[in-house]
Z-matrix of the N, CA and C atoms (Angstrom, degrees):
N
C 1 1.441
C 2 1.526 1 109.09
N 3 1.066 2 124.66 1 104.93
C 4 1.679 3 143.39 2 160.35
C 5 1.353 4 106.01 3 -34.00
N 6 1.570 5 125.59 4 113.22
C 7 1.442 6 136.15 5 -169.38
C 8 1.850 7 101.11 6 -115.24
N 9 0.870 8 112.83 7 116.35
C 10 1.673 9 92.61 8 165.60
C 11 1.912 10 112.27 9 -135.80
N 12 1.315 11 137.89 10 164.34
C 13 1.207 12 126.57 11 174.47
C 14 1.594 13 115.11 12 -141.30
N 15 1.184 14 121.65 13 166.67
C 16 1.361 15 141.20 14 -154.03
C 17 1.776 16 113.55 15 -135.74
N 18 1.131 17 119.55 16 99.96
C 19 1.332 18 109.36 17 156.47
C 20 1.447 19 130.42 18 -74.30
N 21 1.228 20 145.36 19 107.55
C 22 1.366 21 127.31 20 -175.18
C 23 1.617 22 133.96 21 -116.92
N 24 1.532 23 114.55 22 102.75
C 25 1.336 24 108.55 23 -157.21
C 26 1.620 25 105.57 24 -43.78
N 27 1.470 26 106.60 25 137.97
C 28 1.439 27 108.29 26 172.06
C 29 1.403 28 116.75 27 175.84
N 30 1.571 29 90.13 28 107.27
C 31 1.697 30 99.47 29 167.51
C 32 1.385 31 127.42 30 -39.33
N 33 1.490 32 111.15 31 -39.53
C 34 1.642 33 118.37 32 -150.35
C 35 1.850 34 99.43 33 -104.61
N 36 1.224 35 115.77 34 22.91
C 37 1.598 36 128.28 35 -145.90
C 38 1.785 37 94.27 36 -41.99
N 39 1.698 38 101.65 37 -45.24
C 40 1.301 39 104.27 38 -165.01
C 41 1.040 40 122.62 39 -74.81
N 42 1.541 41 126.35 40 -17.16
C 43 1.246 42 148.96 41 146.60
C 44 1.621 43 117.30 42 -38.65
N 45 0.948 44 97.41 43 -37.43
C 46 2.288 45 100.19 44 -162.60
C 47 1.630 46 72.94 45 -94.58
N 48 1.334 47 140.05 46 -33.20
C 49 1.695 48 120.52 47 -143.22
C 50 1.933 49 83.17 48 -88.66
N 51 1.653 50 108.94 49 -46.01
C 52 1.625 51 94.82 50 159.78
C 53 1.206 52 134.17 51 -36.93
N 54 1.143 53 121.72 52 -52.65
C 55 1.816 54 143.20 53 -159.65
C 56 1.565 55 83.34 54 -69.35
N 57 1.604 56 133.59 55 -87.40
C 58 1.186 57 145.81 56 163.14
C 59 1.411 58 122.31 57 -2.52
N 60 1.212 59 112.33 58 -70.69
C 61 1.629 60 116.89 59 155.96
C 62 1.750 61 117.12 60 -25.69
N 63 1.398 62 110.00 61 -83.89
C 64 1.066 63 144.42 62 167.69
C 65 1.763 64 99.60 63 -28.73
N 66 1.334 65 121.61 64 -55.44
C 67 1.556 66 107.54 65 -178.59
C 68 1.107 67 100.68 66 -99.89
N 69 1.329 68 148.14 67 37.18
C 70 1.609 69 155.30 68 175.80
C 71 1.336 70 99.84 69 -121.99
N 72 1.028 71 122.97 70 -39.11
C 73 1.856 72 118.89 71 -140.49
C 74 2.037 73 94.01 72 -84.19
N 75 0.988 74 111.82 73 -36.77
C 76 1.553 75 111.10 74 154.97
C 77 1.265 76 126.89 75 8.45
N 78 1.770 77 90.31 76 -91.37
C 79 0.934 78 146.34 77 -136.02
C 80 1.992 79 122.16 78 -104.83
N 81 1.376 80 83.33 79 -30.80
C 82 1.534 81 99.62 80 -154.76
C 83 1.584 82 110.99 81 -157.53
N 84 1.292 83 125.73 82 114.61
C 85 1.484 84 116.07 83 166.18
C 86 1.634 85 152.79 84 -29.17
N 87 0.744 86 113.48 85 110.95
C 88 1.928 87 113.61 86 -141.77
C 89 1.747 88 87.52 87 -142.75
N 90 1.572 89 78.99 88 121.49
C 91 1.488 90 101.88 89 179.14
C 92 1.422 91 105.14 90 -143.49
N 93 1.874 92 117.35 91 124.00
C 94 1.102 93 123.68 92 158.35
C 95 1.348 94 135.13 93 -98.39
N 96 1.377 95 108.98 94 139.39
C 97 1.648 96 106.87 95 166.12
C 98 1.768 97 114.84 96 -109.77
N 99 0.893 98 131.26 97 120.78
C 100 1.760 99 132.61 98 -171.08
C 101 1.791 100 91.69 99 8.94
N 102 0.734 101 131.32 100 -117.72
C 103 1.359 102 119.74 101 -145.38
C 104 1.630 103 118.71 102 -97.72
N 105 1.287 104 106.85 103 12.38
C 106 1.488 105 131.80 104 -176.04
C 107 1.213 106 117.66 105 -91.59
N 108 1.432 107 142.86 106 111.89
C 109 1.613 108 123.73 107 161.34
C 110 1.482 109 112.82 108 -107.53
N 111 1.149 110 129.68 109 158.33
C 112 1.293 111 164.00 110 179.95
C 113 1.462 112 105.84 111 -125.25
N 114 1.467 113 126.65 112 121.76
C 115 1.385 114 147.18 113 168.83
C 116 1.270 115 112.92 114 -132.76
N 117 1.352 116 103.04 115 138.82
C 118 1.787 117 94.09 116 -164.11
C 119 1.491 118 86.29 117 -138.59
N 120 1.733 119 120.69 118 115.70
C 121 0.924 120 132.02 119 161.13
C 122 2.055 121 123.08 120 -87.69
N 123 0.831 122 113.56 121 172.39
C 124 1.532 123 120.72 122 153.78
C 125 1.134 124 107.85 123 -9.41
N 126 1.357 125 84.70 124 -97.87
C 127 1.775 126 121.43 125 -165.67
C 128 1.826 127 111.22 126 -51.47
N 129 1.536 128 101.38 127 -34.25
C 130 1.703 129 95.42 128 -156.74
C 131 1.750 130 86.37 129 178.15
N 132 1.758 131 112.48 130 -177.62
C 133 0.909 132 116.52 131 -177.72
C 134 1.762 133 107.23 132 -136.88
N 135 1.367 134 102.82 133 156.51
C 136 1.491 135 117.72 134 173.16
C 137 1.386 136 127.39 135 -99.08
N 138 1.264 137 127.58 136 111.53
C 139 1.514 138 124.34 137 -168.40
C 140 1.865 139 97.53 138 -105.80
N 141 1.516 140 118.08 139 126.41
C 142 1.014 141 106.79 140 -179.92
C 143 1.827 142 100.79 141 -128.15
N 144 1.158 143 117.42 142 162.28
C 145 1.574 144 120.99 143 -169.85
C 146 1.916 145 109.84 144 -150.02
N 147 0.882 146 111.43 145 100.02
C 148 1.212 147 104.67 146 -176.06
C 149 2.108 148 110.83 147 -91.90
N 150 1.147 149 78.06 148 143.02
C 151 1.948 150 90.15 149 -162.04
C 152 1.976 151 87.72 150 -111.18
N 153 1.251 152 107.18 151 179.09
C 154 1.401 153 130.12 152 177.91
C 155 1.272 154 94.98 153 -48.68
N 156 1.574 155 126.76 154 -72.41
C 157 0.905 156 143.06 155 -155.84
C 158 1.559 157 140.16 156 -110.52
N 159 1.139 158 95.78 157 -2.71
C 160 1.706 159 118.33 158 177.15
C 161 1.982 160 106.07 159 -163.94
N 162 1.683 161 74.40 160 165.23
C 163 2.042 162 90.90 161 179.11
C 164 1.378 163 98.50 162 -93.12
N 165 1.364 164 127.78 163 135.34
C 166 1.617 165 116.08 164 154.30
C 167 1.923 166 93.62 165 -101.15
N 168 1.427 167 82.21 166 161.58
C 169 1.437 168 101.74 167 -172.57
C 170 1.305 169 104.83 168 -159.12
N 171 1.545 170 109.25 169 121.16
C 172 1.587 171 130.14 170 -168.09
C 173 1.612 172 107.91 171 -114.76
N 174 1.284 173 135.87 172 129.35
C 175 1.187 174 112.69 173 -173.95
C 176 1.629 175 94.00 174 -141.15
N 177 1.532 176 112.13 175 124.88
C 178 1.485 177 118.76 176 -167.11
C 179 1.639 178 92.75 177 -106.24
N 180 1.536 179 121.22 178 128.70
C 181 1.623 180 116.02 179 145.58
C 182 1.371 181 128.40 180 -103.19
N 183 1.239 182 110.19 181 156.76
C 184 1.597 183 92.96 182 -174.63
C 185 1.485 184 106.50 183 -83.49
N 186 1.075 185 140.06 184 2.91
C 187 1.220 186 157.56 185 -164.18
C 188 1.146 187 111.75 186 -150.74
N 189 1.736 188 103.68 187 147.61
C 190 2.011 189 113.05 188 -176.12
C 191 1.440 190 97.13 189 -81.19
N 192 1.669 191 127.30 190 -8.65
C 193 1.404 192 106.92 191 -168.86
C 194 1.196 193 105.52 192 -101.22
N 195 1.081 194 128.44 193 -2.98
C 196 1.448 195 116.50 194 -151.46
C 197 2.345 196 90.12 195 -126.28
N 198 1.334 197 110.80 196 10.00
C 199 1.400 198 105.40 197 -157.33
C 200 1.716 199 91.32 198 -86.41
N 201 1.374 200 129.62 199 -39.27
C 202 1.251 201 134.37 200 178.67
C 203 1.420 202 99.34 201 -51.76
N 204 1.301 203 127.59 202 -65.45
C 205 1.574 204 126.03 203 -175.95
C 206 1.472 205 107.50 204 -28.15
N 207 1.467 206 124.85 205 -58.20
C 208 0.829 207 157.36 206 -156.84
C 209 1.678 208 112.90 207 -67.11
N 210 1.372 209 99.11 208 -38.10
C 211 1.787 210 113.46 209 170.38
C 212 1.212 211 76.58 210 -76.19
N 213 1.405 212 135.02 211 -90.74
C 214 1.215 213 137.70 212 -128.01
C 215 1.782 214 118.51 213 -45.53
N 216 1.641 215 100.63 214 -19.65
C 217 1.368 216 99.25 215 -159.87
C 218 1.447 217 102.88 216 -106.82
N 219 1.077 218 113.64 217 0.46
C 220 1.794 219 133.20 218 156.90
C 221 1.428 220 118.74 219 -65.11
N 222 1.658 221 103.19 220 -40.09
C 223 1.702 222 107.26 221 -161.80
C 224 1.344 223 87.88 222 -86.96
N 225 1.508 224 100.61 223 -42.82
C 226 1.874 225 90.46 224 -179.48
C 227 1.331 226 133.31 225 -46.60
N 228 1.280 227 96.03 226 -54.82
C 229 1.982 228 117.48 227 174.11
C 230 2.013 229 108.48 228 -40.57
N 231 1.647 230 89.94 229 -45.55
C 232 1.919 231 109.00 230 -154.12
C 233 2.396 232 88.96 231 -65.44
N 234 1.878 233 88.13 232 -58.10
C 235 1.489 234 94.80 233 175.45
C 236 1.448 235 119.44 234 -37.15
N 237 1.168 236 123.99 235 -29.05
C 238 1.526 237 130.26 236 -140.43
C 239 1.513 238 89.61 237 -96.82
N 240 1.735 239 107.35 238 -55.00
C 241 1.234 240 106.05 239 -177.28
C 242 1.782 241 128.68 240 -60.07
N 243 1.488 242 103.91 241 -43.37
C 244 1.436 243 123.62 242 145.60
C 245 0.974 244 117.59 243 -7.94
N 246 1.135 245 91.26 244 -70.03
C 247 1.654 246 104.23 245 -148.54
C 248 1.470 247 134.81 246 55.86
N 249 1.581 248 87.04 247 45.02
C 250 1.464 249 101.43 248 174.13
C 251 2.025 250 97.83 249 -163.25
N 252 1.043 251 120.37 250 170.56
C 253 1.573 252 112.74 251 178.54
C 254 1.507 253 98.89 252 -111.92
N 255 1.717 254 91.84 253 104.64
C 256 1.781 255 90.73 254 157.50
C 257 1.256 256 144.08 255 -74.56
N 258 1.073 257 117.49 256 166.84
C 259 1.255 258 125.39 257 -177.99
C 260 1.515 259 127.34 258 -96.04
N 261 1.839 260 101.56 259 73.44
C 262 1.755 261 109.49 260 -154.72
C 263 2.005 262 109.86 261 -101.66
N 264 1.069 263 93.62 262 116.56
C 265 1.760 264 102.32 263 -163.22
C 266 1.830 265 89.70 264 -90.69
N 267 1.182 266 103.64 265 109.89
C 268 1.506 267 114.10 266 159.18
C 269 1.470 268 134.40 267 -63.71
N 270 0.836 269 137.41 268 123.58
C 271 2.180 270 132.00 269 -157.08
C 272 1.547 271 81.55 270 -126.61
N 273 1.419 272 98.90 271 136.01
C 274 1.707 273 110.51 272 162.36
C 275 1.372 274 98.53 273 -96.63
């Protein structure tokens, strides 16, 4: 299973992990713990954690092909909320 993670500067962390929820819960299984989320797509799942000062963002696929999709639809969601396209460096 393809693991990769995201630091993301951000004041409002708990704010985007709201926003996130909110356009996940649809769609896709979304489970919180106090400052922890769990999103469980298809393909794989999203672990997000908001800190003082930044978002972490963990994104597991169950598959090597499908794990890029899987970034991709994070940065999209994160951009959207933004409203601007960040600049999110993925670490295996």
């Amino acid at each position: 299973m393809p693991i990769s993670r995201a630091e993301i500067p951000a004041e409002d962390a708990e704010v985007l992990i709201d926003q996130l929820c909110q356009r996940w819960s649809a769609d896709h299984d979304v489970e919180r713990h106090d400052h922890r989320v769990e999103v469980r797509f298809d393909a794989g799942s999203c672990y997000l954690v908001a800190e003082p000062d930044k978002l972490m963002v963990v994104v597991e696929a169950v598959e090597d092909g499908v794990h890029d999709r899987l970034e991709w639809e994070v940065d999209a969601a994160l951009d959207a909320l933004k409203g601007v396209e960040l600049d999110i460096v993925w670490e295996a």
